[in-house]
C-alpha positions as CSV (number, residue, x, y, z in Angstrom):
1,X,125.1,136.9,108.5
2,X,124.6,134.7,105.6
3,X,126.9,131.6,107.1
4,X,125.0,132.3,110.4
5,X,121.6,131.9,109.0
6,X,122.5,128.5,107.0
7,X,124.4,127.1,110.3
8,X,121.6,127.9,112.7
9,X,119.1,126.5,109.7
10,X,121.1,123.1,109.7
11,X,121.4,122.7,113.5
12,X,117.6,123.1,113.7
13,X,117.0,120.2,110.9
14,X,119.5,118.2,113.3
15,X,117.4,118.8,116.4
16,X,114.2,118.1,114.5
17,X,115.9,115.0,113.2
18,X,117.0,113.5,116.2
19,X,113.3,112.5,117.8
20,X,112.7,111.1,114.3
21,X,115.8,108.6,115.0
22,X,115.3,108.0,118.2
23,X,112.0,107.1,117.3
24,X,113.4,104.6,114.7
25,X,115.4,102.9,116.9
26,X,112.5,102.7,120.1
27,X,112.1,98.9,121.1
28,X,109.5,97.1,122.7
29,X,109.4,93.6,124.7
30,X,107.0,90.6,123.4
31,X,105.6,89.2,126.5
32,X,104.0,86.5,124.5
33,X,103.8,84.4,121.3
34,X,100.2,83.2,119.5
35,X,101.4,81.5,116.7
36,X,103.8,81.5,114.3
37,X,103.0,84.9,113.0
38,X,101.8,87.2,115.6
39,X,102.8,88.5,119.1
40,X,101.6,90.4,122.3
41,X,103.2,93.1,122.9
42,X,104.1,94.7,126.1
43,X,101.4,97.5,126.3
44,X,98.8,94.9,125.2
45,X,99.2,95.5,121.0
46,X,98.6,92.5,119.1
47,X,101.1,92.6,116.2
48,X,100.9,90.4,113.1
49,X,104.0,90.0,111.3
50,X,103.6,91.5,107.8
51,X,104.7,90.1,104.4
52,X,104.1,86.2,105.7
53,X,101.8,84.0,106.5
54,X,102.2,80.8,109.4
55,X,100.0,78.0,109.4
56,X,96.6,77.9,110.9
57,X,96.2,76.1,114.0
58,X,94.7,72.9,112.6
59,X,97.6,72.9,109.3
60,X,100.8,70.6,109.4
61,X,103.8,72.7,111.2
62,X,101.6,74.7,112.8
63,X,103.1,73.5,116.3
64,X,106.6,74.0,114.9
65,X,105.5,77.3,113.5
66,X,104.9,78.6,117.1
67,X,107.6,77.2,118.8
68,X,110.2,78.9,116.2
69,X,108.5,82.2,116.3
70,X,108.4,81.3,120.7
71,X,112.3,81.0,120.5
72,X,112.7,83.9,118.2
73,X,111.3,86.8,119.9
74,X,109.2,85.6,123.4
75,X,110.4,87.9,126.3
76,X,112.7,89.7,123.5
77,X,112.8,93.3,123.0
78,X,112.1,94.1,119.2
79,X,112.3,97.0,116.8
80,X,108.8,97.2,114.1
81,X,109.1,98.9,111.0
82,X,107.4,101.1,110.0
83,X,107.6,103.1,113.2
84,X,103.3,103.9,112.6
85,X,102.4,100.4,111.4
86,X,98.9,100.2,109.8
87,X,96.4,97.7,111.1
88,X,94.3,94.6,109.5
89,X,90.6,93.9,110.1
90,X,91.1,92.3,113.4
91,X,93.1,95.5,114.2
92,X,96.5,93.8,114.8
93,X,99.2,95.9,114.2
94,X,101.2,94.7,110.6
95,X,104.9,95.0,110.6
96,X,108.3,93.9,110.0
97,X,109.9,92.5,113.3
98,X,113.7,93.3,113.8
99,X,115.4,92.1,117.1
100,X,118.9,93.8,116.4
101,X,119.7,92.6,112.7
102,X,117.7,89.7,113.3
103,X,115.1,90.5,110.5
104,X,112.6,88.1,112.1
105,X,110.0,88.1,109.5
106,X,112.9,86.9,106.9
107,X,114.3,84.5,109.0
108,X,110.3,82.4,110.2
109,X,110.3,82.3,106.1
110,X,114.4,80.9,106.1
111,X,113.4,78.4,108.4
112,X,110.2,77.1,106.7
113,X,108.1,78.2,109.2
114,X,105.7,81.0,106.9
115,X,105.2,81.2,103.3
116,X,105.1,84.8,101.7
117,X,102.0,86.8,101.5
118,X,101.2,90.1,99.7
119,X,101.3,92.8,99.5
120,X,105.3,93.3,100.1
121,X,107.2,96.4,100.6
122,X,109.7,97.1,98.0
123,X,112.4,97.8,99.9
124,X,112.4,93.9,101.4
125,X,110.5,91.8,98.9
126,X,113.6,90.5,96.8
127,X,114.9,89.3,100.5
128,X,112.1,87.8,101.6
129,X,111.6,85.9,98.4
130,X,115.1,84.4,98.5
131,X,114.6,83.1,102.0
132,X,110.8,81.2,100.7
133,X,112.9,80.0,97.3
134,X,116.1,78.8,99.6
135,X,113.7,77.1,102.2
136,X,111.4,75.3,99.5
137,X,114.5,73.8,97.7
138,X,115.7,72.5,101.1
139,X,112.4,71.4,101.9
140,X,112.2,72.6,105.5
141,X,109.3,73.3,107.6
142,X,106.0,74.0,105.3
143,X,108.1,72.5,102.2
144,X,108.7,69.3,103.2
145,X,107.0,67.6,100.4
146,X,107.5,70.7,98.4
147,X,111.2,69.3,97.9
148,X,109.7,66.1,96.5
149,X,107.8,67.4,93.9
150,X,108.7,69.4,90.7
151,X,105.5,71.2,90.2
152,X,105.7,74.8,88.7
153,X,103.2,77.4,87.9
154,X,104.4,77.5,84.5
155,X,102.2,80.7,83.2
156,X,99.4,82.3,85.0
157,X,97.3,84.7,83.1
158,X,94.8,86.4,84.9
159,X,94.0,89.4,82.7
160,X,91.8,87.9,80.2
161,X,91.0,90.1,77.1
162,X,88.6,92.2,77.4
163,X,86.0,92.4,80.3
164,X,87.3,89.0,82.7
165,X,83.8,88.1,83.5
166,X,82.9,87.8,80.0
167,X,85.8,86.1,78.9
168,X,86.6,83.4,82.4
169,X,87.8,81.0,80.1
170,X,90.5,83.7,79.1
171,X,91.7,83.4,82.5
172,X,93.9,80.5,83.6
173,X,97.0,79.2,85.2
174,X,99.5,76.8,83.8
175,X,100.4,73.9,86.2
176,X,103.2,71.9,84.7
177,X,104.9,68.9,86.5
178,X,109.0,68.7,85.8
179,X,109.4,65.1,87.2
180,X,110.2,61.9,85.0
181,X,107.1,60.5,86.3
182,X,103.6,61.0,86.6
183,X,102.2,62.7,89.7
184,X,98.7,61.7,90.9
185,X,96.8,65.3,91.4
186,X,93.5,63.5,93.1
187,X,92.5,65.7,96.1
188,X,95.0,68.3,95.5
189,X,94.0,71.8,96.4
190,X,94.5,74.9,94.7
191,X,93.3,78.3,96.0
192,X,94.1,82.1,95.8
193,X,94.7,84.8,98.5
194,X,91.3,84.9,99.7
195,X,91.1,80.7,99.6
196,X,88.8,80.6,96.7
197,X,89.4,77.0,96.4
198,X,89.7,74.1,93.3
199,X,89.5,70.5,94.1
200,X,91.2,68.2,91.5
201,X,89.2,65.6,90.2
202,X,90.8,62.0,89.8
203,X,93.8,63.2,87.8
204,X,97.1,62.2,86.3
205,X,99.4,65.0,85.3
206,X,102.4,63.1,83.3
207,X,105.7,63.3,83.3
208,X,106.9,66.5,81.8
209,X,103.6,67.3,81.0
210,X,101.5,70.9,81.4
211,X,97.9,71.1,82.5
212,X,95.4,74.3,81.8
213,X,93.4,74.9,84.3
214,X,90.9,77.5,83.0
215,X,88.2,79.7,85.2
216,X,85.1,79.0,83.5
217,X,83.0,75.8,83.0
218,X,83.8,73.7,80.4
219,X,84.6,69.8,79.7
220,X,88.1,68.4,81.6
221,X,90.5,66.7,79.2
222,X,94.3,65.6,80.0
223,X,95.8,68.8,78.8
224,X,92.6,71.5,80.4
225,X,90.6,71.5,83.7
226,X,88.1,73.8,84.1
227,X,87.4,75.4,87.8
228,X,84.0,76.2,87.1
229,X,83.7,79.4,88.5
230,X,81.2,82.0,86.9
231,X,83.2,84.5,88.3
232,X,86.9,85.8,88.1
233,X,88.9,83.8,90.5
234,X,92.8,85.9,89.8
235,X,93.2,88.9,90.1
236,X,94.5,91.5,87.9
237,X,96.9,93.6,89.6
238,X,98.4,90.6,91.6
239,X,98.0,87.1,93.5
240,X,99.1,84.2,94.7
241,X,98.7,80.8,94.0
242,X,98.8,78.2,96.6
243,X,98.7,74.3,96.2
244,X,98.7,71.8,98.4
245,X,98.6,67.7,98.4
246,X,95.9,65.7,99.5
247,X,97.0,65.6,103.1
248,X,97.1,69.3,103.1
249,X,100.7,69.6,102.8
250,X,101.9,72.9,100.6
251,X,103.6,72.3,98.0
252,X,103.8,75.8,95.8
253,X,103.2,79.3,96.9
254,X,103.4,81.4,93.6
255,X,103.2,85.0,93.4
256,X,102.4,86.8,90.4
């Protein structure tokens, strides 16, 4: 009687289990394609494709953003993971794509089409950040001019001691430029997650040198900038920082 009870207690986990996976594997068709990251699907769901980001209409690639996302998935059936995907603020669904093994959030980023935005599962972040490293160094897509230029985030401290809006000048990043020449930083953008935004001034970072830009107001020197900000621009548990060139072109996405 023993035996029976454990068999007929394991062919009820398999019968409980068996919607679950069907469930996993359930597909959906895309009957049409917005932009580079987000999708109609067939029952009218808008879904936005989680862990990247495409440019904006407006933004260089955005055309060629669309059109690679278009080919990828339009009129495709697709898999989204997790099978109860939460929502953003313009109630898209957020998820990771999969047409087959196609891992179509991995390969937009592969092809230079996104750059990575947080927060990322566990369970896929170490792949998606080899297809954003392996795209930048061949400079496709978004990275075109990223391949040009040696610019690194070098350090980024965010926490600074003690209580960060009494101590903003504790809180900086570390921009250092790894070139054997001098790279003009006039007009060059750097911002944060939620595109709190720095405009350099008419500067020179030299070859092989490092420049300090610090959070608070203060006096800008060769080796320090200083955003001005009377509030806490990075934050603590997490962020990224984005650059881009004068014309708007990105040329580091840096996650911390």
């Amino acid at each position: 009687m023993a035996n029976l009870a454990k068999y007929s207690a394991f062919i009820l986990v398999l019968l409980c289990a068996v919607p679950i996976l069907a469930a996993q594997a359930e597909t959906v068709s895309i009957i049409r394609v917005i932009d580079g990251d987000t999708c109609i699907l067939e029952n009218g769901e808008r879904v936005r494709y989680y862990g990247i980001n495409a440019p904006e209409k407006g933004d260089p690639q955005f055309n060629e953003a669309t059109q690679a996302n278009n080919k990828l998935v339009a009129g495709k059936k697709v898999r989204l993971e997790p099978q109860n995907p939460s929502r953003d603020k313009e109630d898209r669904l957020l998820a990771y794509v999969f047409i087959d093994e196609i891992f179509i959030n991995e390969e937009l980023l592969r092809l230079g089409c996104a750059h990575i935005q947080r927060p990322l599962a566990a369970k896929y972040r170490d792949r998606l950040l080899r297809a954003q490293q392996a795209a930048r160094e061949e400079g496709l897509g978004i990275w075109a001019k990223a391949a040009e230029q040696s610019i690194v985030i070098a350090e980024a401290h965010a926490d600074a001691e003690g209580n960060d809006w009494d101590n903003l000048c504790d809180e900086y990043i570390v921009i250092e430029n790894r070139e054997d020449i001098s790279i003009d930083l006039t007009g060059w953008i750097v911002y944060d997650e939620v595109h709190r935004r720095y405009l350099f001034p008419n500067f020179i970072l030299k070859a092989k040198e490092a420049v300090t830009l610090r959070t608070c107001l203060g006096k800008n020197s060769q080796s320090e900038l200083f955003w001005g900000s009377r509030s806490p621009i990075w934050n603590n548990e997490g962020d990224t920082v984005f650059i881009r060139d004068s014309r708007g072109q990105l040329v580091l996405s840096y996650i911390y």
